[in-house]
C-alpha positions as CSV (number, residue, x, y, z in Angstrom):
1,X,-109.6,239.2,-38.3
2,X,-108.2,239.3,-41.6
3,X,-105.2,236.3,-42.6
4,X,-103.8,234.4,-44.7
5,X,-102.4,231.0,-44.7
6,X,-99.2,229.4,-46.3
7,X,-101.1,231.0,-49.8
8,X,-99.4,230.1,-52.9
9,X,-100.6,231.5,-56.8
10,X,-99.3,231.0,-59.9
11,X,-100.1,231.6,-63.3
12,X,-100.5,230.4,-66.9
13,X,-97.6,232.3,-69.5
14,X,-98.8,232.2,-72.9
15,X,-95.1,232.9,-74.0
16,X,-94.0,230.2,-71.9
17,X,-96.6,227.5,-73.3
18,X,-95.4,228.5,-76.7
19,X,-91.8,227.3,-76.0
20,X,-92.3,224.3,-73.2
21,X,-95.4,223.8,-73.8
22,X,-98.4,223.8,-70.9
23,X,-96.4,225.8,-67.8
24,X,-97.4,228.1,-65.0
25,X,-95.4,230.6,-63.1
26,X,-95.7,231.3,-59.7
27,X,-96.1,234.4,-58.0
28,X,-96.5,234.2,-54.4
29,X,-94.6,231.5,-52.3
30,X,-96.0,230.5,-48.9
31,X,-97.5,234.0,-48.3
32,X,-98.8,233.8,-44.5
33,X,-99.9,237.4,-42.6
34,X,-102.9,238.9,-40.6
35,X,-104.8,242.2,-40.3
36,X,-106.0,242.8,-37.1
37,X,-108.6,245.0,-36.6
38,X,-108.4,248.5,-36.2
39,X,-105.5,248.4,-38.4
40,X,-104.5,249.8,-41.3
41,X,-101.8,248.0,-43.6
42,X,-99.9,249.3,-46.5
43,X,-98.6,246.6,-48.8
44,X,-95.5,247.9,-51.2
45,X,-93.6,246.2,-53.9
46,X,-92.3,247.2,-57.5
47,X,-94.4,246.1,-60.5
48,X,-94.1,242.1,-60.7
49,X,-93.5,241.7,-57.1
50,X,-96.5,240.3,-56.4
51,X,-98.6,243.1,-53.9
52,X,-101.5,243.5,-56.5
53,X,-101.7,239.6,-56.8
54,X,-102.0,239.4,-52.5
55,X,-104.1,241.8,-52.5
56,X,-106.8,240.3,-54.7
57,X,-106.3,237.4,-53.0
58,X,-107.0,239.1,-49.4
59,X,-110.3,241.0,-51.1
60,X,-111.5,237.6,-52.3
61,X,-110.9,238.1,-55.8
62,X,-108.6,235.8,-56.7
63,X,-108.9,231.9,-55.3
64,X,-105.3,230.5,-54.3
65,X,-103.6,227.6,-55.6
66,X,-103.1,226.0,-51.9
67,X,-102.9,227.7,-48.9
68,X,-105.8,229.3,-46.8
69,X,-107.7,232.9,-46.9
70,X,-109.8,233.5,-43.7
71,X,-111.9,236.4,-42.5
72,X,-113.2,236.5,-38.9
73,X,-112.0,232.6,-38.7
74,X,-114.3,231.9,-41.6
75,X,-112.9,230.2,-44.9
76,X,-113.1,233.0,-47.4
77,X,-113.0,230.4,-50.1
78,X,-113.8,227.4,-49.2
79,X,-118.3,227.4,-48.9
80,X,-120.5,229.5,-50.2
81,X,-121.2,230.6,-46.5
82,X,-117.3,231.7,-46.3
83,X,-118.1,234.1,-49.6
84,X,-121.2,235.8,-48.2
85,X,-119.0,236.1,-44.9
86,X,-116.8,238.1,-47.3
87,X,-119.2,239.9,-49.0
88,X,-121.4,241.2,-46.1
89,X,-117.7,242.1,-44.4
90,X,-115.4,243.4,-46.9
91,X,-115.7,246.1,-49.8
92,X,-112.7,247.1,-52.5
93,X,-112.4,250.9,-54.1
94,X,-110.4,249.9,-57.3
95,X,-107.8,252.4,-58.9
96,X,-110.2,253.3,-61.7
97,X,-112.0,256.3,-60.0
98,X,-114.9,256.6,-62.9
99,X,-117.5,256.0,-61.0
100,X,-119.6,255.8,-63.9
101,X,-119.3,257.2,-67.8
102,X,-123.1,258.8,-67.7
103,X,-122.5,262.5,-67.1
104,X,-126.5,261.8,-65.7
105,X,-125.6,260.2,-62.8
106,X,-125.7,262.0,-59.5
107,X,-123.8,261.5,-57.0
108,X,-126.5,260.5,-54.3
109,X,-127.9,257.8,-57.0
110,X,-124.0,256.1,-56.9
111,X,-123.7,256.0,-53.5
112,X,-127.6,254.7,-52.9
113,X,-126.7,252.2,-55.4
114,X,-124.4,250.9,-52.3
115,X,-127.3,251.3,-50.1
116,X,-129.6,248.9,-52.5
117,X,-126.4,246.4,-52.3
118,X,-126.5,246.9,-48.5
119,X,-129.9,246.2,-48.0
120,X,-130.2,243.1,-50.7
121,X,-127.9,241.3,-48.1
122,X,-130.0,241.8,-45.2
123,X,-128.9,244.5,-43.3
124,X,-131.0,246.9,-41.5
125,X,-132.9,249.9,-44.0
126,X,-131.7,253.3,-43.4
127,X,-132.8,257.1,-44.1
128,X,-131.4,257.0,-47.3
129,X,-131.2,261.3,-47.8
130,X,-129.5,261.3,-43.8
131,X,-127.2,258.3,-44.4
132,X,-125.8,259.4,-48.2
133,X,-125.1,263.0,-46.1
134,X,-123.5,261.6,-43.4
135,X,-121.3,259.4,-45.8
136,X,-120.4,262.5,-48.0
137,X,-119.0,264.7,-45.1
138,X,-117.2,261.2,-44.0
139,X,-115.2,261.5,-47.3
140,X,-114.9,265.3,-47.2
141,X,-118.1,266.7,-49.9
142,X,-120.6,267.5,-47.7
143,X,-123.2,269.2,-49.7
144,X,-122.7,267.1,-53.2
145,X,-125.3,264.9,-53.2
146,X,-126.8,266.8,-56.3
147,X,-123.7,266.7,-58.4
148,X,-123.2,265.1,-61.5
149,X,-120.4,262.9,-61.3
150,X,-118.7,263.8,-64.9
151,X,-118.3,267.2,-62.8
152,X,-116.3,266.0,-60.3
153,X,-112.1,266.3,-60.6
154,X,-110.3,262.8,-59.9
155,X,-109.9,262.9,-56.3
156,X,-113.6,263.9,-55.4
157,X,-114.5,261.0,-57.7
158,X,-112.6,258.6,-55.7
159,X,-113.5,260.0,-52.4
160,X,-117.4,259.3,-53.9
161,X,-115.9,255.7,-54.3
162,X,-115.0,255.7,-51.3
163,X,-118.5,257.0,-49.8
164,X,-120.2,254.3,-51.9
165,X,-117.5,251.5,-50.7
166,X,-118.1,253.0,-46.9
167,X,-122.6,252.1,-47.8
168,X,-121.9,249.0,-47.4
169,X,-121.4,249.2,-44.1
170,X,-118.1,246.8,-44.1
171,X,-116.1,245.5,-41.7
172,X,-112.5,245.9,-43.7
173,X,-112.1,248.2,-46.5
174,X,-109.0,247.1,-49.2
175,X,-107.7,250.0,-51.7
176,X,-106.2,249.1,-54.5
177,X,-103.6,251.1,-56.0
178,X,-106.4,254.3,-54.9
179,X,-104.1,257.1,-55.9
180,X,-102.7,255.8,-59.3
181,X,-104.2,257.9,-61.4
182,X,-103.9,261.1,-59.7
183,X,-101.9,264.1,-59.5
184,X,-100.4,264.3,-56.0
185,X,-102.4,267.2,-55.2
186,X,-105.7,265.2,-55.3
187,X,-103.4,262.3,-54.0
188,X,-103.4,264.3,-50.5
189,X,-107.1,264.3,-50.4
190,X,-107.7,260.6,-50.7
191,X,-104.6,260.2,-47.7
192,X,-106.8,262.9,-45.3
193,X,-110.4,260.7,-45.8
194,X,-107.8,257.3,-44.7
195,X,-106.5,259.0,-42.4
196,X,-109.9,259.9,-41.0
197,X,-110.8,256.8,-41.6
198,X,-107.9,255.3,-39.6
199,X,-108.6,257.7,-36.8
200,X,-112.1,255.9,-36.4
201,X,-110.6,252.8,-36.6
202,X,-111.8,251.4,-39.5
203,X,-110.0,248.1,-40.9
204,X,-107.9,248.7,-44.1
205,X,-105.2,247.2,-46.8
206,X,-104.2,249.3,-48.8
207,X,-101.9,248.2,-51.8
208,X,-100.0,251.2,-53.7
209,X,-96.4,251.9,-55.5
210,X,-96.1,255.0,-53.2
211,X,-93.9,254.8,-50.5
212,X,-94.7,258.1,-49.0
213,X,-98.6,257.6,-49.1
214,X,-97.8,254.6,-47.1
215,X,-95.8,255.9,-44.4
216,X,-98.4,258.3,-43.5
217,X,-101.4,256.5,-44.3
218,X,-101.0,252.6,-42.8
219,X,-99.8,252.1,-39.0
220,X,-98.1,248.3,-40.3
221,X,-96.1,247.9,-44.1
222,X,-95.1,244.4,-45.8
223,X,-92.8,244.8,-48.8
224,X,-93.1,242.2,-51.3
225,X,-90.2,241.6,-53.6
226,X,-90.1,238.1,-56.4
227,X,-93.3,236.8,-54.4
228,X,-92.6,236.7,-51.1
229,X,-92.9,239.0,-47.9
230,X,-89.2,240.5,-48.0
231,X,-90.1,243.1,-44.7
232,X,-92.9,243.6,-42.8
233,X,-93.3,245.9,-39.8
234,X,-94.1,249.6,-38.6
235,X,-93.7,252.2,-41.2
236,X,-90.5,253.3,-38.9
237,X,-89.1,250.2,-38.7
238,X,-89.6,249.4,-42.7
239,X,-88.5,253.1,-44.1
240,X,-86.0,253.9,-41.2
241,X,-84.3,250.7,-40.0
242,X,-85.0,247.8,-42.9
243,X,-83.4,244.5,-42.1
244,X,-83.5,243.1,-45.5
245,X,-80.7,244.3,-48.1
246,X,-83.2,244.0,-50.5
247,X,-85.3,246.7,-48.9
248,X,-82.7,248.9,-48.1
249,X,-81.9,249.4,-52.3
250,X,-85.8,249.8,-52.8
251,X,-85.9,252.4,-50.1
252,X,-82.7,254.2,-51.3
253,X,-83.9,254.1,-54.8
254,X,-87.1,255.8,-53.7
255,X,-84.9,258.5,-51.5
256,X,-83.4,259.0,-54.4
């Protein structure tokens, strides 16, 4: 439901135009892959690989150089149609938990500020006090509609994220990074709700540095290395039986 096409992004470098001149440098070579649904994908790769860049690009918030981003066979970037496609289908959680600096705000009023999104693109109205509990026991805080948020440690403010992601009613949910910022204690709760989440079959990409909150949480892994997909395949086939050389240092440098 979810591919790309032959994609291909590159960059300005400031540095660069002050020695050449006017240059880009490119990022991601002839990047071609699909989600299906009901799947959850992990996307992996060291800092400068490229995963962050494909990512954005998958979650429509980055427009390709050439090549071809498609959701549900629709163009994601080609018409205005093909980005309300992507809109009404897909939401992001982004690595920055904060869901907002105003120790005022309530839980209940961030995720019906989902709801309000929801409903401004047509979909159908719902109970509002029913659907905000239902979304909060989803993500594992039943009961915390009347929180303030500024109360909240790091992982129940990213699992509210995730509630307020989840109002939107989409059809693919993309993480970015989701568990960068926390200690691997609260990392566990964010891998139980996408693990739930999994278990209900809910379409996901998830881009992250951690290898093991991969392997549990995504049922397909692509490695990115200098730009291009280096492995791609079950978590057991990726950790346990890598093809690529390449893979098997990043994998033994994360054993060790």
């Amino acid at each position: 439901m979810l591919e790309l096409k032959n994609i291909c992004v590159s960059f300005r470098s400031e540095r660069q135009d002050k020695i050449f001149g006017h240059t880009r440098q490119q990022v991601l070579f002839d990047i071609s892959l699909s989600v299906k649904k009901g799947t959850c994908l992990g996307i992996l790769g060291e800092s400068g690989s490229g995963k962050s860049t494909m990512g954005r690009v998958l979650c429509g918030l980055l427009r390709p150089d050439s090549g071809e981003a498609l959701l549900d066979g629709v163009s994601v970037y080609g018409s205005r149609a093909g980005r309300r496609n992507l809109q009404n289908k897909l939401s992001v959680v982004f690595q920055d938990y904060t869901t907002s600096a105003n120790p005022r705000f309530r839980v209940k009023e961030i995720i019906g500020e989902g709801l309000t999104v929801r409903e401004r693109r047509g979909k159908r109205r719902l109970d509002r006090a029913r659907e905000t509990a239902r979304l909060l026991e989803l993500v594992g805080l039943k009961g915390y509609e009347r929180r303030n948020t500024a109360a909240l440690s790091g992982g129940q403010q990213q699992r509210v994220a995730i509630a307020r992601a989840l109002a939107l009613q989409p059809d693919v949910l993309c993480f970015d990074e989701p568990t960068s910022a926390l200690d691997p204690e609260l990392t566990g709760e964010i891998l139980k709700v996408i693990k739930d989440l999994a278990a209900e079959k809910m379409t996901m990409v998830i881009v992250t540095h951690e290898m093991s909150f991969a392997r549990e949480a995504a049922d397909r892994i692509i490695f990115m290395d200098n730009g291009v997909i280096e492995e791609e395949g079950t978590p057991e086939e990726v950790f346990d039986n890598p093809k690529s050389e390449r893979t098997r240092e990043f994998i033994a440098g994360y054993s060790d």
